[in-house]
C-alpha positions in Angstrom: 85.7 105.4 115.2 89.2 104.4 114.9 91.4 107.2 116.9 94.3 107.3 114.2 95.0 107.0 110.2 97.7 104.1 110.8 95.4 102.4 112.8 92.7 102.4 110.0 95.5 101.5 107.3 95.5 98.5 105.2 98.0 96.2 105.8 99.1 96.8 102.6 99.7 100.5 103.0 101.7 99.8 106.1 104.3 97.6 104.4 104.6 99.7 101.1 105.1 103.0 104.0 108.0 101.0 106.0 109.2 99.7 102.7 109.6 103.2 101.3 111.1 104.8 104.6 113.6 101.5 104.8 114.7 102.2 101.0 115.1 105.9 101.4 117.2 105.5 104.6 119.4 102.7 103.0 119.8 105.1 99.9 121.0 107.8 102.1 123.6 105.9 103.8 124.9 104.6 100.8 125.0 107.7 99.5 126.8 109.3 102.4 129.3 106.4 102.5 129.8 106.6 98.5 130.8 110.3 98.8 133.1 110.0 101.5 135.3 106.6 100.9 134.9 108.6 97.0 133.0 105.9 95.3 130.7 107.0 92.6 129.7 103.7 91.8 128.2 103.1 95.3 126.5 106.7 94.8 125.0 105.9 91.8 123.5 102.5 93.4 122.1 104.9 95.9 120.1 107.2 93.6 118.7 104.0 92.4 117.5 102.3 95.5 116.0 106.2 96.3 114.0 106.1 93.6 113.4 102.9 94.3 111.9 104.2 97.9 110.4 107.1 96.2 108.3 104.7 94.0 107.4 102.6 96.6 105.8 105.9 98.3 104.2 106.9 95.5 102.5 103.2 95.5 102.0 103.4 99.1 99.8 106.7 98.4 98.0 104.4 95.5 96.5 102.0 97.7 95.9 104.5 100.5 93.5 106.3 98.1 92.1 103.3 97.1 91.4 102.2 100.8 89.9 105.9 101.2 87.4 105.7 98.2 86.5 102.5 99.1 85.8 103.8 102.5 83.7 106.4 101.2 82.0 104.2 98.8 80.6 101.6 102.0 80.1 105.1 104.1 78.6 107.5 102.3 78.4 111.1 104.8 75.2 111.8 106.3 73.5 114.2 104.7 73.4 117.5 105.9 69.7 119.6 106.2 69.4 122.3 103.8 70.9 125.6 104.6 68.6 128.9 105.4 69.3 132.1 103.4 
């Protein structure tokens, strides 16, 4: 049994995860930077590549269920005996 979830991630999920969290920080930055050089072109541009990192999350958590029903679907649980009343 594999000791963590990352470990037993596809290598998809693991580039769509770093993806998201590199979009989101880059967003933030610009963000930051736009609202204090007063720029609310480059804070705009920073919504954007947020959403941008948001969408890429919401992707990531896509294929990660995807991956999990697969998962399922190859190891079914064992089944458990019947209960006593």
């Amino acid at each position: 049994m594999i000791s963590t979830p990352w470990e037993a991630a596809s290598p998809l999920y693991k580039k769509l995860v770093v993806a998201s969290m590199a979009l989101s920080a880059v967003g933030i930055v610009l963000a930051v930077v736009g609202s204090s050089t007063d720029r609310p072109t480059l804070m705009y541009t920073a919504v954007g590549i947020i959403l941008a990192g948001l969408l890429t999350h919401i992707a990531g958590l896509m294929v990660r269920g995807r991956d999990v029903r697969a998962y399922r679907k190859d190891n079914p649980p064992a089944p458990q005996p019947p209960r006593r009343k």
